[in-house]
BATORLUM-298939 format. One record per residue (C-alpha): residue number from 1; y, x, z. Coordinates in steps of 0.001 Angstrom, whole numbers. Example, Ala and Ser with C-alpha at 12.3 -4.5 7.8 and 13.67 -1.06 7.14 Angstrom:
{node 1; {-4500; 12300; 7800}}
{node 2; {-1060; 13670; 7140}}
END
This chain:
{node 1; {113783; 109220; 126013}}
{node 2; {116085; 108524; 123048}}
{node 3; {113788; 108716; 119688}}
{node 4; {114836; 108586; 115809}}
{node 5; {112504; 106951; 113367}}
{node 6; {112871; 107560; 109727}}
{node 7; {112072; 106433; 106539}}
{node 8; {113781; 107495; 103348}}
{node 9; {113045; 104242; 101953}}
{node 10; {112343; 101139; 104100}}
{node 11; {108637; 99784; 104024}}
{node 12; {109647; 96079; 104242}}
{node 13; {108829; 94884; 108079}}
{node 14; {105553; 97028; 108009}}
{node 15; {106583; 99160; 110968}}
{node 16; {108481; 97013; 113362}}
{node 17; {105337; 96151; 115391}}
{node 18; {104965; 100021; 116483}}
{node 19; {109110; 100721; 116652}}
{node 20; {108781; 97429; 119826}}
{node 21; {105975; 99477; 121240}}
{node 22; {107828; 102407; 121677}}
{node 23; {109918; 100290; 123425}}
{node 24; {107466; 98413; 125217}}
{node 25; {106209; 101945; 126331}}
{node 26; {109744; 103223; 127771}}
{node 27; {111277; 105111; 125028}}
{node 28; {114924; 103923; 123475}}
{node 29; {114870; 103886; 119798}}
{node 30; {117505; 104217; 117144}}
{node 31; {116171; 103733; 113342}}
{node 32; {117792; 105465; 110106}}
{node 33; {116963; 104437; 106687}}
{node 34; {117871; 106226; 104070}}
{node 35; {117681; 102497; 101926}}
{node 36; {117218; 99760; 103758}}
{node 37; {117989; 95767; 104623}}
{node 38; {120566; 95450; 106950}}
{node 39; {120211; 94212; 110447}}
{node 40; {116325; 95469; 110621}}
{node 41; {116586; 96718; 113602}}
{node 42; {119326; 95657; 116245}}
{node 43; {122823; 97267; 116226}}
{node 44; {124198; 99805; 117104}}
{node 45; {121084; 101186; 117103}}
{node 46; {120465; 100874; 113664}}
{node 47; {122123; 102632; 110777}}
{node 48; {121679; 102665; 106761}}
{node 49; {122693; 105833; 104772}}
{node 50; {122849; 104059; 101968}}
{node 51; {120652; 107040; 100100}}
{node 52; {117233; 108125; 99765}}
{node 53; {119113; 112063; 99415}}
{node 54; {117421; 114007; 102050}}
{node 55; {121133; 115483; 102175}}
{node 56; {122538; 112028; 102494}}
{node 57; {119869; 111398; 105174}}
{node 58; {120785; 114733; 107167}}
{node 59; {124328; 114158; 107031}}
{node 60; {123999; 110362; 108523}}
{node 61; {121503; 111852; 111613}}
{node 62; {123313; 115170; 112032}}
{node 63; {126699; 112806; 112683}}
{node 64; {124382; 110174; 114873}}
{node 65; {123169; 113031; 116982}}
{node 66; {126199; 114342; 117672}}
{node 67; {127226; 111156; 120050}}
{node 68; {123890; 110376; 120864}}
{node 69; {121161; 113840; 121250}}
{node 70; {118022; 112297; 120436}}
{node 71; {114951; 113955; 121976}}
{node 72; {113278; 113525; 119058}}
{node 73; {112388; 112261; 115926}}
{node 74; {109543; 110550; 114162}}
{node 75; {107568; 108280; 111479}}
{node 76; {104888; 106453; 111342}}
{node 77; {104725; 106294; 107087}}
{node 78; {103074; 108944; 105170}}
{node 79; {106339; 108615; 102774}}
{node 80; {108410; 110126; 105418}}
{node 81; {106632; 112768; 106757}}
{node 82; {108823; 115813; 104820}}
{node 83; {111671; 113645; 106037}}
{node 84; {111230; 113853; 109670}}
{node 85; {110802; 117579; 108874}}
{node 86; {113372; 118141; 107488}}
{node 87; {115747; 116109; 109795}}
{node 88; {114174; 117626; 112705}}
{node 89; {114849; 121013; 111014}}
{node 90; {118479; 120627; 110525}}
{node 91; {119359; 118984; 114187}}
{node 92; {117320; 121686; 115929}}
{node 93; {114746; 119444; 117075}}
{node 94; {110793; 119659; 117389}}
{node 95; {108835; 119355; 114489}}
{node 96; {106091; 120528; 112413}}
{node 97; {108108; 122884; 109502}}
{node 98; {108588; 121909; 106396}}
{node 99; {105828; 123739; 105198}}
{node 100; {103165; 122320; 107426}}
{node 101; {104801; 118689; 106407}}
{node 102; {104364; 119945; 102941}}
{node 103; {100907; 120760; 103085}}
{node 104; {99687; 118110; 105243}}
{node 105; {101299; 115177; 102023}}
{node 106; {100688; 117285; 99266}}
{node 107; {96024; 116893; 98985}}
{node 108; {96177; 120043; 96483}}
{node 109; {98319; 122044; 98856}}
{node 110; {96312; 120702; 102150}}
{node 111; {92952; 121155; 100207}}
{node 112; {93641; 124796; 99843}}
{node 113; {95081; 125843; 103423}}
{node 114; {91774; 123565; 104840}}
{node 115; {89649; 125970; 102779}}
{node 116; {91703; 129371; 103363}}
{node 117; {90916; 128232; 107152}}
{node 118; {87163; 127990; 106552}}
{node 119; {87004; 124916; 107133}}
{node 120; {84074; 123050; 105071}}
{node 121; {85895; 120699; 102354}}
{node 122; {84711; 119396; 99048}}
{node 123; {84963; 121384; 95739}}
{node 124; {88383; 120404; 94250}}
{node 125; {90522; 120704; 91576}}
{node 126; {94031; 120072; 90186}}
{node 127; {93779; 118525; 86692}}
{node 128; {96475; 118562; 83766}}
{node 129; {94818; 116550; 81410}}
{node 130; {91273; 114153; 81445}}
{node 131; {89920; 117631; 79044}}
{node 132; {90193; 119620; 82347}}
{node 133; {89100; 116280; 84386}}
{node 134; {85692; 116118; 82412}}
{node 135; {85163; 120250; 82459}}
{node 136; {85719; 120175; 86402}}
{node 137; {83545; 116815; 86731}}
{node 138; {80435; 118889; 84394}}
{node 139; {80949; 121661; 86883}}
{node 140; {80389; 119618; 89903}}
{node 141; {78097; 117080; 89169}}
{node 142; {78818; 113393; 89334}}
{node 143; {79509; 111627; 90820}}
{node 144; {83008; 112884; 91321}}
{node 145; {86499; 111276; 93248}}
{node 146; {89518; 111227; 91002}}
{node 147; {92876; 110858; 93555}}
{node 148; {96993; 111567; 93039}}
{node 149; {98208; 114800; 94951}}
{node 150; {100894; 112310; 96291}}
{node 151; {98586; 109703; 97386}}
{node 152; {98772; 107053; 100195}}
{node 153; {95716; 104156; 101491}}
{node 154; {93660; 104833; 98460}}
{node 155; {95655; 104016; 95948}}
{node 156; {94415; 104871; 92851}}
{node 157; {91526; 106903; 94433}}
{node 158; {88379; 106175; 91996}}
{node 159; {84494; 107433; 92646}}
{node 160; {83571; 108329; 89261}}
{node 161; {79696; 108192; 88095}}
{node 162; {79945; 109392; 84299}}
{node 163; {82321; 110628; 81608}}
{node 164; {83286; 107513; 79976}}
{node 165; {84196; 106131; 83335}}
{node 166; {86214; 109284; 83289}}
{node 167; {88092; 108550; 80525}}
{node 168; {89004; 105014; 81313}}
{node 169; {90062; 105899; 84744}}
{node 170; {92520; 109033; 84281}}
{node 171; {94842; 107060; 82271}}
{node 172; {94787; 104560; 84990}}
{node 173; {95511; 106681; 87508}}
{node 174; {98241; 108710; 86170}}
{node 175; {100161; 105693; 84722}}
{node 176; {99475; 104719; 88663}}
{node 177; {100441; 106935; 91120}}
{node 178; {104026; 107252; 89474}}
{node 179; {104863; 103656; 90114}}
{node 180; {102965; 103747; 93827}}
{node 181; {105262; 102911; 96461}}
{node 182; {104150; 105611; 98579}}
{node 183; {105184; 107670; 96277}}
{node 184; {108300; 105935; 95255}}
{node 185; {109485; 106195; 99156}}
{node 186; {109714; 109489; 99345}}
{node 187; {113042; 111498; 99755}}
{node 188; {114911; 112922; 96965}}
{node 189; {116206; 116693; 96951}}
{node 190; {112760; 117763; 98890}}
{node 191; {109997; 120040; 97360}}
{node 192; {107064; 117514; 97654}}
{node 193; {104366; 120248; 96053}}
{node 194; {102142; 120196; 93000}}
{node 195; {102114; 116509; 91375}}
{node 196; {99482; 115377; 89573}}
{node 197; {95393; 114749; 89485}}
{node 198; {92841; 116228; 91539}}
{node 199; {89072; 115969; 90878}}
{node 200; {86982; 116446; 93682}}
{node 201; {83389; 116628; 94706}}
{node 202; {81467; 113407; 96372}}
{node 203; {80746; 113807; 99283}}
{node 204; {77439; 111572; 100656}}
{node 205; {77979; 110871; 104245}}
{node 206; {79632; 108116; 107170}}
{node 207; {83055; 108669; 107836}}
{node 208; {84945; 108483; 110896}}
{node 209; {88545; 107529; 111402}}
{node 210; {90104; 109881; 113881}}
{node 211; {93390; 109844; 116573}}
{node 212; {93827; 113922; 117349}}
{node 213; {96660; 116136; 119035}}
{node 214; {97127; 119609; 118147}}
{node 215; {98803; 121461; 121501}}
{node 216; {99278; 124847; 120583}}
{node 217; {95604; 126593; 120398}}
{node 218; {93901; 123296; 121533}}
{node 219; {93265; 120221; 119121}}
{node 220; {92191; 116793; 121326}}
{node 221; {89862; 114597; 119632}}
{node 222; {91581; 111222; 121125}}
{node 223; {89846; 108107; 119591}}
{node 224; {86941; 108594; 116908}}
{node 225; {86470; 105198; 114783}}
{node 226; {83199; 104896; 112890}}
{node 227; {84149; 103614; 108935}}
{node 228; {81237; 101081; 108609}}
{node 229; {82777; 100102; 104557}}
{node 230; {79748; 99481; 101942}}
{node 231; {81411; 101391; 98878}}
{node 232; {82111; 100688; 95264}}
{node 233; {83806; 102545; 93116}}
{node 234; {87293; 102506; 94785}}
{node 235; {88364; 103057; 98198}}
{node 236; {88921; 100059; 100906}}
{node 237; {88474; 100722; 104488}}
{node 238; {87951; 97584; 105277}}
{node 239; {85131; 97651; 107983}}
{node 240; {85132; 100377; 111069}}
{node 241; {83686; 100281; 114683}}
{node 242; {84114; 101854; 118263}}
{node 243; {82684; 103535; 119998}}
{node 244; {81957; 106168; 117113}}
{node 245; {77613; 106887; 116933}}
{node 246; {77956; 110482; 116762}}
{node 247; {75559; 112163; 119219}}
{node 248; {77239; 115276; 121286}}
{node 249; {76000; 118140; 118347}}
{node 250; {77726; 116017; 115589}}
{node 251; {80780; 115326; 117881}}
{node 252; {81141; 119207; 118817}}
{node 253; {81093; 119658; 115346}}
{node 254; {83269; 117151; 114099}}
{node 255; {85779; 118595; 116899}}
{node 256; {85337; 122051; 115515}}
{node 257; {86028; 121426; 111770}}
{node 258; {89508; 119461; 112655}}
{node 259; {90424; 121832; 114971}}
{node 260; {89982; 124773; 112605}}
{node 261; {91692; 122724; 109742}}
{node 262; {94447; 121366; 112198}}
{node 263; {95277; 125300; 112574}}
{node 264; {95314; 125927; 108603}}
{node 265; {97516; 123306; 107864}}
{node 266; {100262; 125170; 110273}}
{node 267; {99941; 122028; 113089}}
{node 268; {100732; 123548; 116417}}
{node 269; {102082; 120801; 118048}}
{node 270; {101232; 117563; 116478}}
{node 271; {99985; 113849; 116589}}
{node 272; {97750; 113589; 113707}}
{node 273; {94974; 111087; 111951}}
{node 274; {92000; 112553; 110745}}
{node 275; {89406; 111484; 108220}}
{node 276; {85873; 113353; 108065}}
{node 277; {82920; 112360; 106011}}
{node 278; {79724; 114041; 106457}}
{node 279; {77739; 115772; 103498}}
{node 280; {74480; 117030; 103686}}
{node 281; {74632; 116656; 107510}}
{node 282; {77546; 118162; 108063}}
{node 283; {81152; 117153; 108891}}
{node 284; {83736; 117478; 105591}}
{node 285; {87175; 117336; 106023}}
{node 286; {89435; 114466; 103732}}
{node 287; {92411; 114886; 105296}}
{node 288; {94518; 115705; 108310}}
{node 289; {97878; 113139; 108073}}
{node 290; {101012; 114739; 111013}}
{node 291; {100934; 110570; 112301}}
{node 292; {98735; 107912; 114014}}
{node 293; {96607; 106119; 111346}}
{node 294; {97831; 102833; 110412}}
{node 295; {96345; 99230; 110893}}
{node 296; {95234; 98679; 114038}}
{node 297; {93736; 102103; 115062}}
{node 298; {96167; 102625; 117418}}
{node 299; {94558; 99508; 119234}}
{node 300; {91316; 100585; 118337}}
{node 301; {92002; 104115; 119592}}
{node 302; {93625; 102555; 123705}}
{node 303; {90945; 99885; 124341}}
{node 304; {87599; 102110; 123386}}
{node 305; {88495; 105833; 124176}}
{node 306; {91676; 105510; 126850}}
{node 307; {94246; 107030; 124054}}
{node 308; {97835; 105759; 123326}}
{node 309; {98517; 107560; 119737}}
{node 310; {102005; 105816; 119917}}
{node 311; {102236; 107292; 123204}}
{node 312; {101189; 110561; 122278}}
{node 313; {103758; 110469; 119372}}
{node 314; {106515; 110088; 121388}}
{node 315; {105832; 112790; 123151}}
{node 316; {105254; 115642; 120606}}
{node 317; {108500; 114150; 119175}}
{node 318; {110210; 115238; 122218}}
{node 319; {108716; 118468; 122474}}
{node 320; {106501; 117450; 125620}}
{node 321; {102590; 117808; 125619}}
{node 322; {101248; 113882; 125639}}
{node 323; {98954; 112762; 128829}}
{node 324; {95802; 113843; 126776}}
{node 325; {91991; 114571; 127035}}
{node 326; {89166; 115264; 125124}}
{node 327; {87086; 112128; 123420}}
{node 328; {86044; 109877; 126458}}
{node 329; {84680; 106381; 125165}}
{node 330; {84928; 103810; 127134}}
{node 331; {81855; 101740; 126336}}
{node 332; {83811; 98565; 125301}}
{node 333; {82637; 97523; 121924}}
{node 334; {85357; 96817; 118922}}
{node 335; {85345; 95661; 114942}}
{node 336; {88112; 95623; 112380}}
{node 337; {88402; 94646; 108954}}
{node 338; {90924; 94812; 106314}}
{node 339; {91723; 91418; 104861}}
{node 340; {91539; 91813; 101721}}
{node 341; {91623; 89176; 98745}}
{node 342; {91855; 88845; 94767}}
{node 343; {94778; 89642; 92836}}
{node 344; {97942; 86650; 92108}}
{node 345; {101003; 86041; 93723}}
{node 346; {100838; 84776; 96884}}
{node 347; {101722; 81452; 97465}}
{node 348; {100955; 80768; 101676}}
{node 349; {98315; 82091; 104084}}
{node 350; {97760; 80066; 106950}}
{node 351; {95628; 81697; 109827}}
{node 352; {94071; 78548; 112454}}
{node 353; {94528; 78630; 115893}}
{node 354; {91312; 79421; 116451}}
{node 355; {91359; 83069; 115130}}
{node 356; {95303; 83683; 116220}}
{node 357; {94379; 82651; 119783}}
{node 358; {91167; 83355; 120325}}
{node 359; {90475; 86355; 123299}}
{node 360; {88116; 88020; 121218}}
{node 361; {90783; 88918; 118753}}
{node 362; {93029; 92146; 119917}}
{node 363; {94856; 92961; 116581}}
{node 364; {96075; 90294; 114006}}
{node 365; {98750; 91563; 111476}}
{node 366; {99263; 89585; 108387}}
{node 367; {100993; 92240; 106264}}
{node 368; {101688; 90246; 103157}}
{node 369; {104065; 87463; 102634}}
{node 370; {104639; 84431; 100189}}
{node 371; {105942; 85700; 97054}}
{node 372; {103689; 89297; 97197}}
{node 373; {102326; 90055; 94440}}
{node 374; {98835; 91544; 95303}}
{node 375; {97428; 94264; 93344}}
{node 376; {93839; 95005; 93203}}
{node 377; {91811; 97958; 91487}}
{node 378; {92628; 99391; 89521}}
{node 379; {95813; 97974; 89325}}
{node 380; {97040; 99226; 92717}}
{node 381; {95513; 98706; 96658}}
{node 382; {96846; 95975; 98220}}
{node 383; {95493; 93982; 101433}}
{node 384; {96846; 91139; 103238}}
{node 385; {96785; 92469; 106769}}
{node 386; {94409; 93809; 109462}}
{node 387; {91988; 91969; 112147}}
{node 388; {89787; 93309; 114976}}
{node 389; {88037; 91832; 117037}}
{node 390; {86054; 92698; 120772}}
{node 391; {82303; 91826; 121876}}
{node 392; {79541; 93006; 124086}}
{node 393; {78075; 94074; 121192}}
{node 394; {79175; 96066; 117865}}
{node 395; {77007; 93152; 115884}}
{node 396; {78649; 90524; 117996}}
{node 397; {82442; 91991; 117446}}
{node 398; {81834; 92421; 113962}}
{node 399; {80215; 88951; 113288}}
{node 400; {83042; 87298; 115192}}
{node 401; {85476; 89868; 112893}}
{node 402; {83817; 88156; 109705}}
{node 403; {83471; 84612; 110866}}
{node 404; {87558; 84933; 111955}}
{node 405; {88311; 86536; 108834}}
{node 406; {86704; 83389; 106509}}
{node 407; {88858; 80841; 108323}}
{node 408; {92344; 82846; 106933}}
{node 409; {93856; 80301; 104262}}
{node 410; {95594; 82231; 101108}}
{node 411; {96274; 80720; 98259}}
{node 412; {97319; 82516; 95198}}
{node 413; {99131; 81777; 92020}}
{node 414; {97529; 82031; 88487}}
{node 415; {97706; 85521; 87163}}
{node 416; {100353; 84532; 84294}}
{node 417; {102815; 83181; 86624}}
{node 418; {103446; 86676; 87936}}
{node 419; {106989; 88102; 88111}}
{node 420; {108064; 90601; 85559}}
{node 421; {107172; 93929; 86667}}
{node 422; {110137; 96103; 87854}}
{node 423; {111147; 98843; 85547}}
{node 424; {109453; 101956; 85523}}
{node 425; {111033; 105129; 86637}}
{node 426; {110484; 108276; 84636}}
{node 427; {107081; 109802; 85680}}
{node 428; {107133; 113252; 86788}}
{node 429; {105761; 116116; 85206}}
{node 430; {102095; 116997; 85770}}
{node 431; {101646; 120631; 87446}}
{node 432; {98964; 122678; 86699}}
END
């Protein structure tokens, strides 16, 4: 099976790890960024087209494809989602349409297919201006979630609990989500949807962290992940566990509001990560993403429900249904954590022996590097990597998780010996 991974814009290292396990898993794969370092990936499977253009992209795979026919293509970044649609468009290849890539990145334009579905979301709206934010926050009660259409790993996604909170935090965000690199590694010359602000309602429930597959009129809950995170005010999801709590009523339910959004969103045929969060008993959708979830879900998702969502990528890419079946834990008993600091410059991170080695550890990724810059709210949403860990019990696996995650080493520069900002790009318009 010869695969093409995209991104417009390369993502540093960040997806290496999951391009070997396609490998690993039998697939060949060929990478094309649209900007990118050289040698990233080993020749001659690896090609630069010098352009984040979707044109420039097209014309660079269209040319590739002709000496090699890929099966497929595929991403695992949220930037590069309309990219792989568009690519897989133009060489004639399975994919999910533009528009169903559209709606599934744009939260305005996936917000109002979920609801056109009937599928349960919260109230939401798009937002010009902090005048409109504070009418549509008065007409829904605080508190209220303030996120960019254009979002990525809740960046700049604030729980709001009063109007002068309000006020301080729309500027923030708006300045924000212009300069966020999942924003900035998006394609150029693609119609990326309304830009801009929404203001939704809160909604009071757990969340779960879910691995799905959409096969024409079937959707397959693969892994469900329980998001264990004690909230503030912004958005980390920095604590999770498997296997998910929900009794059979909630799961059936669950299983019936992604299916039902799944289907508004246009997804036919596609991996996809969903996030639900229960209000008022009942299961709310946040989103439906066309990839496997990021961090170590994927890990999360093999070891405690028997489902490969790299494996099950692959597949759809190809245009053949994955080796799939409905949510079937296995009864081992996982934890994961975000590692997640202050704000500085990073200077080293050292991680001991004892947690790199250890058996009870099954996913270590240290994401940041010397030199990062680490941005904290409301500044940004960095982390410095991902670490989950196995036990006989959920308390055991998370205890271990948190006693692991204290012996990591970073050191970080003072604030004022920072590097100068890059410049800022013009921010788009708002769209109302």
């Amino acid at each position: 099976m010869k695969l093409l991974a995209l991104e417009a814009v390369q993502n540093a290292g960040y997806y290496q790890s999951r391009y070997r396990q396609i490998e690993e898993f039998g697939g060949t794969l060929f990478v094309l960024n649209g900007l990118g370092e050289p040698d990233y990936w080993p020749a001659p499977r690896y090609r630069v087209a010098g352009s984040k253009h979707i044109d420039d992209i097209i014309a660079v795979a269209r040319d590739w494809h002709a000496g090699e026919r890929f099966d497929g293509v595929l991403t695992f970044s949220e930037s590069g989602v309309l990219t792989v649609a568009a690519v897989a468009e133009a060489l004639g290849l399975p994919g999910v349409g533009l528009d169903a890539a559209r709606i599934s990145r744009n939260k305005l334009l996936m917000r109002e297919a979920q609801q056109r579905g009937g599928a349960p979301v919260p109230r939401f709206r798009l937002v010009p201006d902090v005048t409109a934010a504070l009418a549509a926050a008065d007409e829904f009660g605080y508190p209220i979630i303030l996120k960019p259409t254009l979002g990525a790993a809740s960046n700049f996604v604030f729980r709001i609990d009063d109007p002068d909170e309000l006020r301080t935090r729309f500027p923030q965000a708006l300045d924000g989500m212009a300069q966020m690199s999942w924003f900035r590694m998006e394609a150029e010359g693609i119609d990326l949807g309304p830009y801009g602000l929404l203001v939704e309602s809160f909604l009071d429930g757990h969340e779960m962290q879910i691995e799905a597959l959409a096969w024409d009129d079937e959707v397959y809950l693969g892994s469900i992940v329980d998001r264990i995170t004690i909230e503030g005010n912004t958005f980390d999801d920095d604590a999770h566990r498997a296997p998910t709590a929900l009794d059979a009523d909630q799961l059936a339910a669950v299983h019936e509001v992604v299916t039902s959004a799944a289907h508004a969103q246009g997804l036919r045929r596609s991996a996809m990560h969903a996030e639900v969060r229960f209000h008022q008993g009942r299961p709310h959708l946040l989103e439906i993403a066309v990839r496997p979830g990021g961090g170590g879900l994927d890990y999360f998702a093999r070891l405690s429900a028997g489902y490969c969502p790299i494996r099950a990528t692959m597949a759809v890419a190809a245009g053949v249904k994955p080796d799939v079946h409905h949510y079937r834990p296995t009864g081992v008993h996982l934890a994961g954590t975000c590692l997640i600091g202050g704000p500085g410059r990073i200077e080293q991170i050292t991680v001991p022996p004892a947690v790199s080695e250890s058996d009870r550890v099954f996913f270590l990724k240290i994401t940041a590097k010397p030199g990062d810059v680490v941005r904290r709210p409301p500044d940004g949403n960095n982390i410095l990597g991902f670490l989950c860990t196995s036990g006989p019990t959920f308390d055991e696996a998370i205890r271990t998780a948190f006693e692991f995650a204290a012996q990591i080493d970073v050191r970080l520069a003072v604030p004022d010996s920072f590097p100068t900002p890059p410049p800022r790009s013009p921010a788009p318009r708002l769209t109302a």
